[in-house]
C-alpha positions in Angstrom: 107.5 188.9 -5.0 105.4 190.8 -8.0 105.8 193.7 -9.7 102.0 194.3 -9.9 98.6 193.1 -8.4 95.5 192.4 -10.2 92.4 193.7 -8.3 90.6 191.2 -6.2 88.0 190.6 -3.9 88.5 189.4 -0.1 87.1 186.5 -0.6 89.2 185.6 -3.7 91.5 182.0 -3.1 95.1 182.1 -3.2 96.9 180.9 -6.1 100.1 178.9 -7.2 102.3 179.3 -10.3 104.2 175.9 -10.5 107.3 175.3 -12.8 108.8 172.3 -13.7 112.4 171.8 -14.2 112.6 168.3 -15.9 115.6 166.3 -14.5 117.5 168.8 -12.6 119.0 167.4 -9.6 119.1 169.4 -6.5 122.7 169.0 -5.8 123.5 171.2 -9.5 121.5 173.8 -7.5 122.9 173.5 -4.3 126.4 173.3 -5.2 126.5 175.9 -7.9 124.6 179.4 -5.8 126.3 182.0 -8.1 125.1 180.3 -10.9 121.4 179.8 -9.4 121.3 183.1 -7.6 117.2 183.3 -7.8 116.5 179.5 -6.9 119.3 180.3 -3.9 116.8 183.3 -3.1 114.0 181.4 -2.7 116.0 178.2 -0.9 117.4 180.9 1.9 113.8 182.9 2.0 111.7 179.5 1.5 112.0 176.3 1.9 113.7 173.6 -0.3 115.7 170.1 -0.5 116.2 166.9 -2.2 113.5 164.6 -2.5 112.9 161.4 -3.9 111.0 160.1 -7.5 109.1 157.6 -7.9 109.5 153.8 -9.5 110.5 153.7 -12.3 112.0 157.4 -12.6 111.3 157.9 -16.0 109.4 161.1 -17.0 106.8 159.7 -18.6 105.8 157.8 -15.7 106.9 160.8 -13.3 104.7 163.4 -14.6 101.5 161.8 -14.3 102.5 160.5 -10.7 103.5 164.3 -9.7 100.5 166.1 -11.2 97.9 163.4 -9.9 99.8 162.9 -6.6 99.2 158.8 -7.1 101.5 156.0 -8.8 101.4 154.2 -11.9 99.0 151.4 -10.6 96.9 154.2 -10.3 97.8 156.3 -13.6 97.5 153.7 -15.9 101.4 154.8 -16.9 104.4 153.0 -16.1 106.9 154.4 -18.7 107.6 155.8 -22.2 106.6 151.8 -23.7 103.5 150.1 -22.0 102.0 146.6 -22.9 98.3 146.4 -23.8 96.0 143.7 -21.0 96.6 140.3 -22.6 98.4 141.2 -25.4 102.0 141.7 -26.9 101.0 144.5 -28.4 102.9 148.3 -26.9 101.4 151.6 -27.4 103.4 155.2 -26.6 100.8 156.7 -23.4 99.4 159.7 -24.1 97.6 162.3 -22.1 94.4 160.5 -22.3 95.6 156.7 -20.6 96.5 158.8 -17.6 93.2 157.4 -15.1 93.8 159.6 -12.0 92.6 163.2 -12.0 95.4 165.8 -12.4 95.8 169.0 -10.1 94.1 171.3 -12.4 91.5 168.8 -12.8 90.7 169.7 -9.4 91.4 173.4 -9.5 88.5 173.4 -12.5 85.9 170.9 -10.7 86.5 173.8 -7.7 85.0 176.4 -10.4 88.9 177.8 -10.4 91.0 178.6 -14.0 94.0 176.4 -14.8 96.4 177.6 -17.3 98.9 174.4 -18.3 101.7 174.9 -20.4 104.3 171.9 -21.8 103.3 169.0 -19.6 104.5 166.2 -20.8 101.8 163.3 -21.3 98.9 165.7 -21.7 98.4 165.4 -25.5 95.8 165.9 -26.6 95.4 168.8 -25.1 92.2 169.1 -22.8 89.7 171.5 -23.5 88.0 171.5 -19.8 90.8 173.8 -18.6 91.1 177.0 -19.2 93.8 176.7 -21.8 96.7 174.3 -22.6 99.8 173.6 -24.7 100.4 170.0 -24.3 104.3 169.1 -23.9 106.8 166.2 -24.9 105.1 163.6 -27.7 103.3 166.4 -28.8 103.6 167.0 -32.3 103.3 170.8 -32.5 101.8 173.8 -31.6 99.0 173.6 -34.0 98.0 170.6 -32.4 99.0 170.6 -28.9 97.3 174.3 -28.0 94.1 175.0 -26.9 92.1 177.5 -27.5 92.6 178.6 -31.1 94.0 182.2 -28.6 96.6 180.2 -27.2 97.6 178.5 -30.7 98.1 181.7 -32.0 99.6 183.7 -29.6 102.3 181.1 -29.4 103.2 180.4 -33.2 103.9 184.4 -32.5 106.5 183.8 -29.8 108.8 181.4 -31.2 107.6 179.2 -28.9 108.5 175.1 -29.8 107.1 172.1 -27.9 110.8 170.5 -28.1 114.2 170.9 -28.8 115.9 168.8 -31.2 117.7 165.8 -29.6 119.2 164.5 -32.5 121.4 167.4 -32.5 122.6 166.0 -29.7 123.9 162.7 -31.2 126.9 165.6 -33.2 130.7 165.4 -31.7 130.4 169.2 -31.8 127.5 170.3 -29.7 127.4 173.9 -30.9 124.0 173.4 -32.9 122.5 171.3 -30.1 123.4 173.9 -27.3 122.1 176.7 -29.8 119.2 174.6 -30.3 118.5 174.2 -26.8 118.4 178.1 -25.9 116.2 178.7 -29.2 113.8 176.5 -27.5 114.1 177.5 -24.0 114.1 181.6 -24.9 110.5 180.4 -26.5 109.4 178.8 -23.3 110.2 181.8 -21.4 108.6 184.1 -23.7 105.5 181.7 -23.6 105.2 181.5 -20.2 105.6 185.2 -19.1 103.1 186.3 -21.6 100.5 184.0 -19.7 101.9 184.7 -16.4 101.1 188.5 -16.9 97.7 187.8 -18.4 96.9 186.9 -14.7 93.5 185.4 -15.6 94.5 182.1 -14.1 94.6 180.2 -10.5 96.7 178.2 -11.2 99.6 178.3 -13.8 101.8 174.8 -14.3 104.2 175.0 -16.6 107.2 172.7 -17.5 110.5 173.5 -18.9 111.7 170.0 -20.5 115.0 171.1 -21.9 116.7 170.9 -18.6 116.4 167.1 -19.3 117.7 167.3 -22.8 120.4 169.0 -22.0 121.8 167.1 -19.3 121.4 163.7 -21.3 123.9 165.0 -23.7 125.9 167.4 -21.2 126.2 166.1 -17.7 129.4 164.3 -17.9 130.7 167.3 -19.0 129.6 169.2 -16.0 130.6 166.4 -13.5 134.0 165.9 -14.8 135.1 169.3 -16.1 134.5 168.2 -19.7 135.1 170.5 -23.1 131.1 171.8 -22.8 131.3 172.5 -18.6 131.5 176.1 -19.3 127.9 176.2 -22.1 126.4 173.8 -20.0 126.4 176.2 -17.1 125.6 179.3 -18.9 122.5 177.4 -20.2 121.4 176.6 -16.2 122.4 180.4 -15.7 119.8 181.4 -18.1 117.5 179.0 -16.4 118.0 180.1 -13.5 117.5 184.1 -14.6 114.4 183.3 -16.3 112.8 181.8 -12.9 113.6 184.7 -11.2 111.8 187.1 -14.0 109.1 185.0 -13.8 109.2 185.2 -9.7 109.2 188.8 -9.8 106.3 188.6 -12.3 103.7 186.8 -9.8 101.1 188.7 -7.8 101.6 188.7 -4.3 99.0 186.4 -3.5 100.4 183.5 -6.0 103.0 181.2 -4.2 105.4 179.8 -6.9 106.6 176.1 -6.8 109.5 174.9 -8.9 110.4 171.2 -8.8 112.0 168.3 -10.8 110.5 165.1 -11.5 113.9 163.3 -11.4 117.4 163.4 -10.5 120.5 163.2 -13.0 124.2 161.6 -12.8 126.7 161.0 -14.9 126.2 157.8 -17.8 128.5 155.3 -18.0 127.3 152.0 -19.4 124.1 151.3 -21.5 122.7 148.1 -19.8 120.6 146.2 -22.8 118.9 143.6 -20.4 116.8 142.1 -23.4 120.3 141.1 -24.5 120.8 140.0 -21.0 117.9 138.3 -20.5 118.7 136.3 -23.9 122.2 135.7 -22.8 121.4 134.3 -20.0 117.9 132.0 -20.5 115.2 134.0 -19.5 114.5 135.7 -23.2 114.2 133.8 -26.4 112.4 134.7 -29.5 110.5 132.8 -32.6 112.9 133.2 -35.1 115.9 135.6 -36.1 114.4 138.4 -37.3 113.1 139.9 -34.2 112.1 143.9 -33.1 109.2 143.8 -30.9 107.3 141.9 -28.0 105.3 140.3 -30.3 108.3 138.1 -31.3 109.3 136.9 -28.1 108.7 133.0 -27.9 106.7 130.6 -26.2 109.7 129.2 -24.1 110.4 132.8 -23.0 110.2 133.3 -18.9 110.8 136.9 -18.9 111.1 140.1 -20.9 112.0 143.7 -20.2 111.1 147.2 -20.9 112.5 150.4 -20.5 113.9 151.8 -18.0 114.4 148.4 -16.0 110.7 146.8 -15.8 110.9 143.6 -15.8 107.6 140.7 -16.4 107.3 137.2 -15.9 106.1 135.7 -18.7 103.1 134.1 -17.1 100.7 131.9 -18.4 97.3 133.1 -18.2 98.6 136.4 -18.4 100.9 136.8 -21.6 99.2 135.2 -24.6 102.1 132.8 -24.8 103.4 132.4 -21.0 105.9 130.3 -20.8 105.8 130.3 -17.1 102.8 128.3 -15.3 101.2 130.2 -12.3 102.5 128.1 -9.8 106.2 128.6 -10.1 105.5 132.5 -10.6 107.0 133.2 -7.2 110.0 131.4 -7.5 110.9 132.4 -11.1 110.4 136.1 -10.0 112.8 135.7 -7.1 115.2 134.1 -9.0 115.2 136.6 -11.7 115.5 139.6 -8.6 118.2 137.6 -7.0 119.8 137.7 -10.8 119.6 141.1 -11.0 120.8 142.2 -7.8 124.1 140.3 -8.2 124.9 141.7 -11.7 128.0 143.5 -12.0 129.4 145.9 -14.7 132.3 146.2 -16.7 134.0 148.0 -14.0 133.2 145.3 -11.2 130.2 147.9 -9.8 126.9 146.5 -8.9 124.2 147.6 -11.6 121.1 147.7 -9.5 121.2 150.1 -6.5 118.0 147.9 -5.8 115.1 145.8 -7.1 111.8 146.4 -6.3 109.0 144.3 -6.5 105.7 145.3 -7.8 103.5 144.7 -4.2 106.1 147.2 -2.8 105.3 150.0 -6.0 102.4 149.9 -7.1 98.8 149.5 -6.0 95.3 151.0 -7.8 92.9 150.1 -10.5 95.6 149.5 -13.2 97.9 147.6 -11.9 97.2 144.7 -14.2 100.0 146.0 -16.3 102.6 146.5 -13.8 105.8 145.1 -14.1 106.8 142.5 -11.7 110.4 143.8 -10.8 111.8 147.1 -11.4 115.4 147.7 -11.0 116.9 150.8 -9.5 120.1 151.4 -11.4 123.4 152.1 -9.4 124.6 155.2 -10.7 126.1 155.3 -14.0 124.1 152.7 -15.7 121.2 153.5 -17.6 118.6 150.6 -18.4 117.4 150.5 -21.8 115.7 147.5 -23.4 115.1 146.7 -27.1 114.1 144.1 -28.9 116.8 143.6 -31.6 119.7 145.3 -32.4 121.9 144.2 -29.4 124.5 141.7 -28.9 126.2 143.4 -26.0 124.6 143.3 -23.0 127.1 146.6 -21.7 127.5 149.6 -24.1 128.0 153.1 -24.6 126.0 155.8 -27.3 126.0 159.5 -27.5 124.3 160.4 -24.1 126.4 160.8 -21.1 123.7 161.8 -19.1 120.7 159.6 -17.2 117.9 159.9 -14.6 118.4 159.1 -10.9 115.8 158.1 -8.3 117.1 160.0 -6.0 118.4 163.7 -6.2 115.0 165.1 -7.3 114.3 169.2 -6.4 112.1 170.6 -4.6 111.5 174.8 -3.8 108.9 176.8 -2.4 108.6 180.0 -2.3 107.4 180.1 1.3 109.4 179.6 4.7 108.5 176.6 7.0 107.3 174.2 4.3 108.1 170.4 5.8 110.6 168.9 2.9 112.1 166.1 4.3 114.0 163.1 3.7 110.9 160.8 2.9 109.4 163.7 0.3 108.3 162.3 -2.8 106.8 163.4 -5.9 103.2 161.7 -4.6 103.2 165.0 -2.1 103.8 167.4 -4.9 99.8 167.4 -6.0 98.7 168.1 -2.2 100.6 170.7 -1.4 99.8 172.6 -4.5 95.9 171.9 -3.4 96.4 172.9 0.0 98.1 176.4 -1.1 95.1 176.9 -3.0 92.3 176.2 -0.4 90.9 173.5 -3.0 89.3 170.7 -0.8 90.5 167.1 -1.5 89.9 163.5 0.9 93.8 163.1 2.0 93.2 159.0 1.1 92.6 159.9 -2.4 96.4 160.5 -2.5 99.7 158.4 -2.2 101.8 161.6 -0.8 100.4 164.5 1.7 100.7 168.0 1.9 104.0 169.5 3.0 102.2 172.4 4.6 
């Protein structure tokens, strides 16, 4: 690893460059070696596996957990929609409702330099780091990128927070794959400027059109469709990029390259507000509905994306139509519900249901849902408040997160990846690498070291 070395003394810490590969699961990499020669590298010279996400796998939830090492009750964040403490009301989290420390946090309080680049959930960007581009939600460079060096320097690159999803939505992918490598050549280009700037300690970047390209893309891959072919030259470019960027570290910077999620093939849209309506649990004030704010007074139960469910409890919800007492049973029937629905094609939707005691724990866990459903493969959990008569549908993503399949590589032989790896040990390990001291109970994971 590197091509050069900047000078330092022997006292100097050693450092970590950590990129993020949003939603690729490790089984793409694994099964596809010609195409992922340079993650292949450092699998056979490293260490590397499938690990697990965290509940719910959605990356807004996932990022915070990885970067902080802690869950949502901890975080603050439990998805891409939260609910406000004793209100209807929902807010979009930014970087700011994230309550636990993240890594570079740490890396800065040890009197180290942090450069992070297109983290989702991190805007606004900070200005106690070194420097920062903040990633998905982020409404552009000029007002994700900090300092005014970084802004600039960027707007010079090409370089785009996002790629254009809608795009996506077209029969004929062309502009959405074409899209997708405008904005991922602009990461790149990002990226290694900073890497060979080599002020920093630690580096964390994220590329996030991995994700955007498999929501639209992955059935294609998985079941030799018309865009197999693109979508693989895309994860070939990836894949090329990583390894310029490997061979671009110093030789005392270990480089970490992990997903925050899995990915399978979509095959139902499961709208459980429908389902909750269809079947008793959900009802709403009056016809013209498109929020939580409308549910009713009679309403036991609601969902939010991607499968949270909550009781609506009295004392709780400003309009609980479920008293305290039968909270217990109502939430076990609703579980029991849940894990006996079936789709279209006879398959069980939940791969599980998890209750909230078993998830989450921390300062924030007031807003934690009381189930959340791990979907079977295939169906993807969405939740809306109006627009949905069918409870099973289809749209124009064939691509959604898994729980499990998440990746995992490190650049160094003898690392302890196992089975029970999480994301929660992600934060530690990158700490540990770096000689940064941290109390191992401030953490849900450990190091893999």
């Amino acid at each position: 690893m590197g091509l050069f070395d900047r000078i330092r003394g022997d006292d100097d810490a050693p450092r970590v460059a950590f990129f993020g590969i949003d939603g690729v699961p490790y089984s793409l990499i694994e099964d596809n070696p010609d195409v992922f020669e340079n993650l292949t590298a450092i699998a056979n010279e490293g260490s590397s596996n499938a690990i697990e996400s965290i509940v719910p796998p959605e990356s807004s939830a996932c990022w915070p957990s990885l970067t902080t090492g802690v869950n949502p009750g901890e975080t603050g964040v439990y998805g891409f929609q939260d609910r406000e403490v004793g209100s209807y009301e929902t807010y979009v989290p930014m970087g700011r409702d994230v309550q636990a420390d993240r890594v570079w946090d740490r890396v800065e309080d040890a009197g180290r330099d942090a450069t992070v680049m297109n983290v989702p959930v991190t805007f606004p960007p900070q200005r106690d780091v070194q420097r920062m581009v903040s990633g998905f939600l982020s409404p552009g460079v000029d007002e994700a990128a900090y300092p005014d060096e970084m802004r600039n320097t960027l707007n010079g690159t090409g370089y785009r927070i996002d790629n254009n999803a809608k795009l996506g939505h077209d029969d004929d992918k062309t502009e959405f794959i074409e899209d997708a490598h405008d904005v991922l050549d602009g990461r790149f280009e990002g990226f290694s400027h900073y890497i060979e700037q080599d002020d920093w300690d630690l580096f964390f970047g994220v590329f996030m059109t991995t994700d955007r390209v498999n929501h639209f893309l992955f059935e294609d891959y998985e079941r030799d469709g018309e865009y197999k072919e693109e979508f693989l030259d895309f994860y070939k470019k990836v894949d090329d990029y990583l390894g310029r960027l490997r061979e671009m570290l110093p030789e005392d910077v270990t480089m970490v390259v992990a997903s925050d999620h899995g990915f399978t093939t979509l095959d139902h849209e499961v709208h459980f507000n429908a389902w909750l309506e269809q079947e008793g649990w959900l009802s709403y004030e009056d016809d013209d509905h498109d929020s939580l704010a409308d549910i009713s007074e009679e309403a036991e139960a609601y969902a939010f994306i991607p499968g949270r469910f909550y009781i609506n409890l009295e004392g709780r919800e400003p309009r609980g139509g479920v008293p305290e007492d039968q909270y217990e049973e109502k939430r076990a029937e609703l579980k029991a519900e849940l894990e006996a629905l079936e789709g279209p094609d006879g398959k069980k939707v939940c791969e599980r249901v998890v209750e909230k005691e078993e998830a989450f724990r921390g300062d924030h866990d007031d807003i934690a849902p009381d189930l959340v459903a791990i979907p079977s493969h295939g169906f993807d959990l969405k939740a809306g408040f109006s627009g949905h008569d069918s409870v099973f549908a289809t749209g124009p993503r064939n691509g959604m997160h898994s729980f499990d399949n998440t990746s995992l590589f490190v650049d160094e032989p003898g690392v302890s990846i196992g089975d029970d790896t999480n994301l929660f040990d992600i934060a530690p390990t990158l700490l540990d690498y770096m000689d940064v001291d941290y109390d191992r109970g401030e953490f849900d994971g450990a190091s893999l070291r």
